[in-house]
C-alpha positions as CSV (number, residue, x, y, z in Angstrom):
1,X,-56.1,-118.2,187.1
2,X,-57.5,-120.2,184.0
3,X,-54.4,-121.1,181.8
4,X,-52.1,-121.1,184.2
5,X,-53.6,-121.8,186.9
6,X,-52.0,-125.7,186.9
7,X,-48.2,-126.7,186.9
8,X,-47.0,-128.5,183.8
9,X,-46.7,-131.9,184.1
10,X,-44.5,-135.0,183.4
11,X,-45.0,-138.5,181.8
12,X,-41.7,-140.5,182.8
13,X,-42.9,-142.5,180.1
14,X,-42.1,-140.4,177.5
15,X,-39.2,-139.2,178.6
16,X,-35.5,-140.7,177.6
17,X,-34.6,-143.4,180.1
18,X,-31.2,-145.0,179.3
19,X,-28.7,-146.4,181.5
20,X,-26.4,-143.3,182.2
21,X,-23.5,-143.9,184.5
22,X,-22.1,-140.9,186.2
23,X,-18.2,-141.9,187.3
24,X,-16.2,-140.3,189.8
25,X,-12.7,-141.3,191.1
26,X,-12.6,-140.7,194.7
27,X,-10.2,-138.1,195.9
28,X,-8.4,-138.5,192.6
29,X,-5.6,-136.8,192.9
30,X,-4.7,-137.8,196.5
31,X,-5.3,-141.4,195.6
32,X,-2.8,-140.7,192.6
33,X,-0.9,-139.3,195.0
34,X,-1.4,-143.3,196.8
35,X,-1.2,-145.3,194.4
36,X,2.3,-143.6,193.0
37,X,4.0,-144.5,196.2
38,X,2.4,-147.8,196.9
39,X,-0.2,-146.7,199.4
40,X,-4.0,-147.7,199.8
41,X,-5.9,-145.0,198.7
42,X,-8.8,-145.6,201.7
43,X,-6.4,-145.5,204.5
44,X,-3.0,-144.0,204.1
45,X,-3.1,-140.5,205.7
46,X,-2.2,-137.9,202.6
47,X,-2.8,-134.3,201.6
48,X,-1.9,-132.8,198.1
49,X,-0.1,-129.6,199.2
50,X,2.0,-126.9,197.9
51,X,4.1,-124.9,200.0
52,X,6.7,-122.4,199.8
53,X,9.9,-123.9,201.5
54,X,12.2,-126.4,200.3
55,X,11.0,-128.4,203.5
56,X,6.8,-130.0,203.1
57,X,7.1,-130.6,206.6
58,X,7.6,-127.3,207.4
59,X,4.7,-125.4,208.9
60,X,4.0,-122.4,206.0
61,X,1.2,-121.4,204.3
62,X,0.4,-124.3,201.9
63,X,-2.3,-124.4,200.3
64,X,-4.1,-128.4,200.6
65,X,-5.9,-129.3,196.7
66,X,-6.6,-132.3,198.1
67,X,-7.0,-135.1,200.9
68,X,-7.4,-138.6,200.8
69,X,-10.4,-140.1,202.9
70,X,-8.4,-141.4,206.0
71,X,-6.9,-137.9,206.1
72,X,-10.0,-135.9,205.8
73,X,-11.9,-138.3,208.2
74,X,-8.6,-137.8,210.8
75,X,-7.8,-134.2,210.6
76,X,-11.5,-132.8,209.8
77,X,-10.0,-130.9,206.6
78,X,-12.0,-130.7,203.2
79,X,-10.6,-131.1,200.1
80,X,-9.5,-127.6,199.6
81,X,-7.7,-126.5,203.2
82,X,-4.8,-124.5,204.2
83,X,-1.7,-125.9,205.8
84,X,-2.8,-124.6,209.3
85,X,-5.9,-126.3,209.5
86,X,-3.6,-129.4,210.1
87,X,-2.4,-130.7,213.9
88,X,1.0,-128.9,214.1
89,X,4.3,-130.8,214.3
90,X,2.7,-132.9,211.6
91,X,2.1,-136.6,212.3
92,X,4.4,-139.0,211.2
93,X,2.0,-140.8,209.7
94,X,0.9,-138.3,207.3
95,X,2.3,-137.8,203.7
96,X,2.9,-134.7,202.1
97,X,2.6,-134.7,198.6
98,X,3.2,-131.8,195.7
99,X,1.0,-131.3,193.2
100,X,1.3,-132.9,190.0
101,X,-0.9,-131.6,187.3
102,X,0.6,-133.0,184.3
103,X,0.6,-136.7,186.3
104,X,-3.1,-135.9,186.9
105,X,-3.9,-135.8,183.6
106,X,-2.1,-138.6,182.1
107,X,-4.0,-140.8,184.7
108,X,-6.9,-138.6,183.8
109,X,-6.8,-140.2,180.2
110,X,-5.4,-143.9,181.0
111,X,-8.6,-143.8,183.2
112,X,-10.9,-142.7,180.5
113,X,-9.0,-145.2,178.1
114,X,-10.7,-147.6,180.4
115,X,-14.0,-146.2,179.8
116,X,-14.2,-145.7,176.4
117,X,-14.1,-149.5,176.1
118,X,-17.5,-149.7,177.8
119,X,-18.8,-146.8,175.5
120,X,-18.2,-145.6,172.5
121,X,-16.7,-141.6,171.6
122,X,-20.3,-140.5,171.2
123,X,-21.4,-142.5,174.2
124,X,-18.8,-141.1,176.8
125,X,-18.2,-137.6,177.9
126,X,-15.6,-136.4,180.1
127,X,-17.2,-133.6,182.6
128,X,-13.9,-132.8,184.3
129,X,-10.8,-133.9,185.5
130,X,-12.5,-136.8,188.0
131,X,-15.9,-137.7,186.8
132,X,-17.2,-138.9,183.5
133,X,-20.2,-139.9,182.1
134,X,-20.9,-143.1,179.8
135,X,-24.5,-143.8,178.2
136,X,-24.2,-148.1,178.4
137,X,-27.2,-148.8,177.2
138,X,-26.4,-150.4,174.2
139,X,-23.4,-152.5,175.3
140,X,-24.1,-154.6,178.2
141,X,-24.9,-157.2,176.5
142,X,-21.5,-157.2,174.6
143,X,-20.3,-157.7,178.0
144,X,-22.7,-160.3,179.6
145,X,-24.3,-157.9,182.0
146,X,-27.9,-157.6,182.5
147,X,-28.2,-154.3,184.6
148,X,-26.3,-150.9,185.1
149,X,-25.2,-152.1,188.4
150,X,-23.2,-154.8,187.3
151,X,-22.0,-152.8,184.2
152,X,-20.7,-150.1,187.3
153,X,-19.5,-152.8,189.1
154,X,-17.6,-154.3,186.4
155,X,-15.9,-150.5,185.4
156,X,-15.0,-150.4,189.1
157,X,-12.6,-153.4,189.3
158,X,-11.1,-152.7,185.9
159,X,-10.1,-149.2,186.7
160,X,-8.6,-150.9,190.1
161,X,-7.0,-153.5,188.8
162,X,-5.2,-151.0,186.0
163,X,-4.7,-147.8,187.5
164,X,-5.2,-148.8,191.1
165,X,-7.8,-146.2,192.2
166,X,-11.6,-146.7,193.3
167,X,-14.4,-144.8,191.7
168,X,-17.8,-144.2,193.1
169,X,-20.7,-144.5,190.6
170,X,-24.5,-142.9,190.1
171,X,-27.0,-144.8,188.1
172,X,-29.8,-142.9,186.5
173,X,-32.4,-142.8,183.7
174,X,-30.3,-139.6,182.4
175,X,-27.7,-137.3,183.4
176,X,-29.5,-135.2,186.1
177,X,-30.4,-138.8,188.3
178,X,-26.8,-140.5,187.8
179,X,-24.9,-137.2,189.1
180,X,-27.3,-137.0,191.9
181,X,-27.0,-140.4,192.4
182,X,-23.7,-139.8,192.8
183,X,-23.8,-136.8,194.6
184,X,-26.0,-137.6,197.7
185,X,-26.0,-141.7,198.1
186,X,-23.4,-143.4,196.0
187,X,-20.3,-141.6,197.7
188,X,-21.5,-142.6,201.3
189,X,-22.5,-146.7,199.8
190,X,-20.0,-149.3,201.0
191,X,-20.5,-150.5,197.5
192,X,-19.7,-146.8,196.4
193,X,-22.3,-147.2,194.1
194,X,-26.1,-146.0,194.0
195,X,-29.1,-145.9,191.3
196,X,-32.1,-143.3,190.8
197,X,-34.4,-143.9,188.3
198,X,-37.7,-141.7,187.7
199,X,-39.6,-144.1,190.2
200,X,-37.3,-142.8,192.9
201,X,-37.7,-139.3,192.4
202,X,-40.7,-138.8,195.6
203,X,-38.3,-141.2,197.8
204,X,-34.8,-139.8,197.1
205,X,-34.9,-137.0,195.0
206,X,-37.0,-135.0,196.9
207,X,-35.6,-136.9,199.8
208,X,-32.7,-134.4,199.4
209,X,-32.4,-131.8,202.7
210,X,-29.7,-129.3,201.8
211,X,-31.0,-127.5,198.8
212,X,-27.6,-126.4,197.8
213,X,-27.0,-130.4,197.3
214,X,-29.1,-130.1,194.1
215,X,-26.7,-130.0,190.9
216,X,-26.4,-126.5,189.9
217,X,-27.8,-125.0,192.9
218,X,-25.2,-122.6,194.6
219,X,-25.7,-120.0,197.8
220,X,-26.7,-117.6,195.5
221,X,-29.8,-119.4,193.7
222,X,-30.4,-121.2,196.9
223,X,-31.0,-117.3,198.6
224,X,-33.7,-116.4,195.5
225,X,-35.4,-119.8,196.0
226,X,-35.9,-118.9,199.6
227,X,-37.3,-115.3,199.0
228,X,-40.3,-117.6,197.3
229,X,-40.9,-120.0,199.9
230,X,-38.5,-122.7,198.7
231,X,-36.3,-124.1,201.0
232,X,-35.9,-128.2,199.8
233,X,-36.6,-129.6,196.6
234,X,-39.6,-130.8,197.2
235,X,-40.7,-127.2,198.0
236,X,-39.6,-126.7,194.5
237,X,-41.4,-129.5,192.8
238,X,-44.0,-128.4,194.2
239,X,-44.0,-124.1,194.3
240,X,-46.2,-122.3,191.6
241,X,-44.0,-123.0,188.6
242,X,-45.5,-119.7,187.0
243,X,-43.9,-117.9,190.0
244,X,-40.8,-119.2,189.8
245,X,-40.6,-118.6,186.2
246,X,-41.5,-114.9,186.4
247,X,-38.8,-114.0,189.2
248,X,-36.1,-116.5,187.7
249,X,-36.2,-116.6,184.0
250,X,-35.4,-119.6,182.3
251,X,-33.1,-121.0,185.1
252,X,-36.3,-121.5,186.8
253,X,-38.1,-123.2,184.6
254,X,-35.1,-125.7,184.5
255,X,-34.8,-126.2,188.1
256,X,-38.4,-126.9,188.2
257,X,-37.9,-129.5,185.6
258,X,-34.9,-131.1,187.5
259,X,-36.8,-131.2,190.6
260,X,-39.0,-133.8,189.1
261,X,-35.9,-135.7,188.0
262,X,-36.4,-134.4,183.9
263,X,-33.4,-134.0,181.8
264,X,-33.7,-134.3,178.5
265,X,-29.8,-134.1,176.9
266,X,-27.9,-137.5,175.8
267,X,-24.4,-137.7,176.5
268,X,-24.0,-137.8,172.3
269,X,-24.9,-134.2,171.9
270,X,-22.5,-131.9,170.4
271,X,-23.0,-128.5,172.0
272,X,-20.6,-126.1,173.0
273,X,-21.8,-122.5,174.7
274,X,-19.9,-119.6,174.0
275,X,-18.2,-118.2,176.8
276,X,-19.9,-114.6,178.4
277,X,-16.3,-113.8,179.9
278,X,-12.7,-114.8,179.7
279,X,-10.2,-114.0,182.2
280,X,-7.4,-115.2,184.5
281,X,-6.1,-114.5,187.7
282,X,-3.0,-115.3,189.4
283,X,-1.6,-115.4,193.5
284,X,1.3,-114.4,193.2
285,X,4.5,-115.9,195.5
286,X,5.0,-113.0,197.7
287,X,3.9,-109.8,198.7
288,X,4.3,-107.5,195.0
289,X,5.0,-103.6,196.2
290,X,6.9,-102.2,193.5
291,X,4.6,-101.2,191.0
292,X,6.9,-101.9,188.0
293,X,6.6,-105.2,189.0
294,X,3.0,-105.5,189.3
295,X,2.6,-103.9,186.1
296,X,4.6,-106.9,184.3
297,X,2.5,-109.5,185.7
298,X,-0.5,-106.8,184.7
299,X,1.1,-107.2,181.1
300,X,1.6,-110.9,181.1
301,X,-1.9,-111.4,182.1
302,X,-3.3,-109.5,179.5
303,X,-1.4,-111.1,176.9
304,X,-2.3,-114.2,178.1
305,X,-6.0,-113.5,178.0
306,X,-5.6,-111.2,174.6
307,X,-4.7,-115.0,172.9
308,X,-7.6,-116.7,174.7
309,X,-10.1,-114.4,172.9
310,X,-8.1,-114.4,170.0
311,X,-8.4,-118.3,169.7
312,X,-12.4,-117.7,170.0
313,X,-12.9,-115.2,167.5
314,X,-13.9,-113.0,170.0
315,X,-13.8,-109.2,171.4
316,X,-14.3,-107.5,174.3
317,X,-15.9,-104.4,174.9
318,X,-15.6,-104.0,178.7
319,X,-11.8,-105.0,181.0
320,X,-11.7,-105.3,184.6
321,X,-8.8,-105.5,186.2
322,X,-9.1,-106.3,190.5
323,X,-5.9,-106.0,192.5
324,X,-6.2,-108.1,195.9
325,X,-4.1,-106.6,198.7
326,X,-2.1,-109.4,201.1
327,X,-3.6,-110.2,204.5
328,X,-2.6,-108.1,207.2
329,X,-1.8,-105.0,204.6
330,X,-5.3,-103.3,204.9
331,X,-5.0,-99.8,203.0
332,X,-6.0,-96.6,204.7
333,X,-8.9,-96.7,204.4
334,X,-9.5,-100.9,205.4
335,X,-10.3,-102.1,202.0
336,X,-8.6,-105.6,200.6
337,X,-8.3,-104.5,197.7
338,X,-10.0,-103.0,194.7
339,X,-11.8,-104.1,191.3
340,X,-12.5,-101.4,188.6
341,X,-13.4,-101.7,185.0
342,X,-13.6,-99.7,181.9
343,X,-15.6,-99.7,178.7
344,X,-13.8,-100.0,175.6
345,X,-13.8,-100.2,172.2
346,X,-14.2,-103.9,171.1
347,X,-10.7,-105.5,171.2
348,X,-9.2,-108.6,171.5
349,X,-5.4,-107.0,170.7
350,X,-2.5,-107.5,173.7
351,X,-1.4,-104.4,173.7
352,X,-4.7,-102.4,173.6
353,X,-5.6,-104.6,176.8
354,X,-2.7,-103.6,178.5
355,X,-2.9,-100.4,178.3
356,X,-6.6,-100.2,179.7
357,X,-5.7,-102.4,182.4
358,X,-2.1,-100.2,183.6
359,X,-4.6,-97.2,183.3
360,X,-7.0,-98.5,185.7
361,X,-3.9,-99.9,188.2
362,X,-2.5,-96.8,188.1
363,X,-5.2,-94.4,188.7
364,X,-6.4,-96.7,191.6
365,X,-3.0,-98.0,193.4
366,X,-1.9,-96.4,196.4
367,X,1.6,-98.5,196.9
368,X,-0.5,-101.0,199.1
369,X,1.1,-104.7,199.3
370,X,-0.3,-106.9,196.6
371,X,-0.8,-110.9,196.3
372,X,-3.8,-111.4,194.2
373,X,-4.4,-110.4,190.7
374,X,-7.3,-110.8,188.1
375,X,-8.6,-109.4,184.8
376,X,-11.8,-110.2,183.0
377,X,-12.8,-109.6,179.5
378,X,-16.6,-109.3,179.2
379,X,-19.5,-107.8,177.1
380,X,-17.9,-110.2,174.2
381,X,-18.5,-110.2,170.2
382,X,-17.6,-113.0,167.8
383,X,-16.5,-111.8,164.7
384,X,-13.8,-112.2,162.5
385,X,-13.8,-109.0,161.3
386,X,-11.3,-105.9,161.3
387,X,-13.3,-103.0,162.9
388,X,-11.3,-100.0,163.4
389,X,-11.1,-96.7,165.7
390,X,-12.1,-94.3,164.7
391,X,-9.4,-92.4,166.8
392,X,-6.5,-94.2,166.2
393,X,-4.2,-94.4,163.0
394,X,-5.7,-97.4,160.5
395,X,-1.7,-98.1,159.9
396,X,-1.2,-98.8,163.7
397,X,-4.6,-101.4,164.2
398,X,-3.8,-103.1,161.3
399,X,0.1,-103.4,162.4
400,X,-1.1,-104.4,165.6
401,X,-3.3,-107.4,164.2
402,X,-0.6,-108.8,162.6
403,X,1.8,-108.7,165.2
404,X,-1.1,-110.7,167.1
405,X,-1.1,-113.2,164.7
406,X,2.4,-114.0,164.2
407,X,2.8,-114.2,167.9
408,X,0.2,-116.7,168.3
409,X,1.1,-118.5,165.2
410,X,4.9,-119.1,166.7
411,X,3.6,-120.1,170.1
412,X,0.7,-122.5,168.6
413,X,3.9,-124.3,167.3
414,X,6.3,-123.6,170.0
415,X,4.6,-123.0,173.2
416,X,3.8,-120.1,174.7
417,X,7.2,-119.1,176.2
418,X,9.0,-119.4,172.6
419,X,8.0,-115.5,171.9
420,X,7.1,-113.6,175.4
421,X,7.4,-109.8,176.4
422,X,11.5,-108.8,177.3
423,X,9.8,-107.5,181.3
424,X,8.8,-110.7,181.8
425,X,12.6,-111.9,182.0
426,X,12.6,-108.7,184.7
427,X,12.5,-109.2,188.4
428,X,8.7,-110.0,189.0
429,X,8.0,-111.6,185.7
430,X,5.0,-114.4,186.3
431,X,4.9,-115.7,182.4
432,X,7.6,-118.3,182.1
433,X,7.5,-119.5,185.4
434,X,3.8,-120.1,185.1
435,X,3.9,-122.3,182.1
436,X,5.1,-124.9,183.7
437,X,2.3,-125.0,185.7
438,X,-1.3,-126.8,184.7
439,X,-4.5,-125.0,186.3
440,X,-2.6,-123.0,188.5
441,X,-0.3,-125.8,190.1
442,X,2.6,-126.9,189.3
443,X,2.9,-130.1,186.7
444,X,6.0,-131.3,186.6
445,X,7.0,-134.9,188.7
446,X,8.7,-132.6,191.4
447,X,5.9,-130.3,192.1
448,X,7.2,-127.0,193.9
């Protein structure tokens, strides 16, 4: 084999090895959910739940976002569960909650308020709505701490005492070992906290059974790592790195790397990858029929993705549209549903996109019930520049852009329901109702 014959290897000595803390708050938004109505996060019974009715307590098909720990432990429901999955009557002892998005994220940033005490900006980055990571290397001593631990331990009771909600904490030389810290030991601690450093890798890192337990490995990578041979991660660490780079690219070559516990970013770095898609989709309330009404929320969803690429300086050159049929309402011929997409010429105008997208519902719909609906721009370009059809009138592209940009203009200042399409005020309309709503769900204080 000669060259290649030998895997690359690692010095943890020269690799970075700070004091990274990985922070998550446990079952945030159930423990929100707690805290708001004066309940212990670890043992009131609670589910974050929308539902239909006017009535929570009345069996329907809600959709759970969340649980808290007693709930989960009580009921054997995950965090994302549907309404039926619970013991029906309900208990008395369980609360049902609505979601709250826009509470969420105000505790979202009081928590991380909290943080950015122990850190500084380029020290702490947020990684989503519940976890966070701070680099405190550099300021224990301002606080009279000697090791990570007592550094976690110390951000622990502060975001208690404030906010009133526990968060579990990984330790680790860099990102990779604090998030699987985190991940696979500090979350089942009584301490709910756990450190991996590079000396730990053989013990616990490898240690690690369920190969989709690995940060970043899903099903799908998990089924190409076991067409090699590699079902752990220690099967990884130690598989023919050449191999794995051949049949896997450069996500290989990383996994490999991880798998020895090697990640070389700093929370500090400024990096921001460009998106390979953009799209949206939407559930809608009730069973859609009436294809003029599908068509509106079509139309809204375009726009709505239209001024996403529009903020990126971006194009798209190929649409999907995929139309999910409601359960039970099979078409003749058993399918769920359909996705179809079209190549196009590179656009990132409303109306263009809405016209591709009604083209492909209409050649493909059948009058089947519909409650799912998504579109996807792909195959993107980033430029700024005007490039025209060569089939269509110059006068009507260039009208079109600056309709685009006055529209988005107004709603940058206004919101997005200060300028929408007249349909959307029709019976069916999706647009206004939806902007109330924060990921999906609603935000308001009432929920739905």
């Amino acid at each position: 084999m000669g060259l290649f014959s030998q895997n690359p290897t690692f010095d943890y000595n020269k690799e970075p090895s700070r004091d990274i803390l990985c922070i998550d708050c446990k079952s945030f938004y159930a423990s929100v959910e707690c805290v708001e109505r004066n309940l212990n996060p670890l043992t009131a019974k609670l589910v974050v739940m929308s539902y239909p009715s006017d009535n929570p307590r009345e069996r329907g098909s809600g959709l759970i976002l969340a649980s808290s720990p007693a709930a989960k432990k009580a009921f054997g429901i995950s965090n994302v569960s549907r309404a039926r999955d619970l013991p029906y009557p309900y208990p008395d002892d369980l609360v049902i909650a609505p979601p709250r998005m826009k509470v969420y994220m105000e505790k979202n940033k009081e928590i991380n308020a909290i943080y950015k005490k122990y850190a500084d900006e380029s020290n702490h980055h947020v990684y989503s709505v519940d976890e966070s990571f701070l680099d405190v290397t550099d300021g224990m001593t301002m606080y009279g701490v000697k090791t990570a631990y007592e550094m976690a331990r110390l951000i622990q009771r502060d975001v208690y005492h404030q906010i009133g909600i526990y968060t579990t904490v990984g330790i680790g030389d860099n990102p990779l070992l604090a998030k699987l810290a985190l991940d696979n030991e500090a979350k089942h601690n009584k301490d709910m906290k756990a450190e991996w450093r590079y000396e730990d890798v053989a013990t616990k890192l490898w240690g690690i059974q369920d190969i989709t337990d690995f940060w970043a490995i899903g099903s799908k990578t998990a089924d190409r790592l076991r067409k090699l041979g590699i079902y752990s991660i220690k099967d990884l660490a130690h598989a023919d790195y050449y191999k794995i780079k051949q049949h896997m690219g450069v996500v290989g070559t990383q996994l490999y790397a991880h798998s020895w516990g090697i990640d070389r970013t700093y929370i500090g770095q400024d990096y921001t990858p460009k998106s390979k898609s953009v799209g949206n989709s939407q559930v809608l309330p009730r069973d859609y029929r009436d294809a003029k009404e599908i068509e509106i929320v079509i139309t809204e969803i375009a726009d709505q993705v239209g001024t996403r690429l529009r903020r990126m300086g971006a194009k798209a050159s190929t649409i999907s549209l995929g139309i999910g049929f409601s359960l039970g309402y099979l078409n003749h011929e058993g399918r769920g549903g359909f996705r179809k997409q079209l190549k196009v010429h590179p656009t990132n105008n409303s109306r263009e996109m809405a016209q591709y997208l009604l083209q492909l519902f209409r050649e493909n719909y059948e009058g089947e019930y519909v409650r799912n609906i998504a579109i996807n721009a792909t195959n993107l370009t980033y430029t700024s520049a005007l490039q025209l059809d060569l089939f269509k009138e110059p006068d009507v592209q260039v009208n079109n852009v600056k309709v685009d940009y006055v529209v988005d203009t107004i709603r940058k200042k206004y919101g997005f329901t200060s300028m929408v399409h007249a349909n959307s005020l029709l019976e069916g309309g999706r647009a206004i109702a939806r902007a109330g709503l924060v990921g999906g769900h609603a935000g308001g204080m009432g929920g739905i």
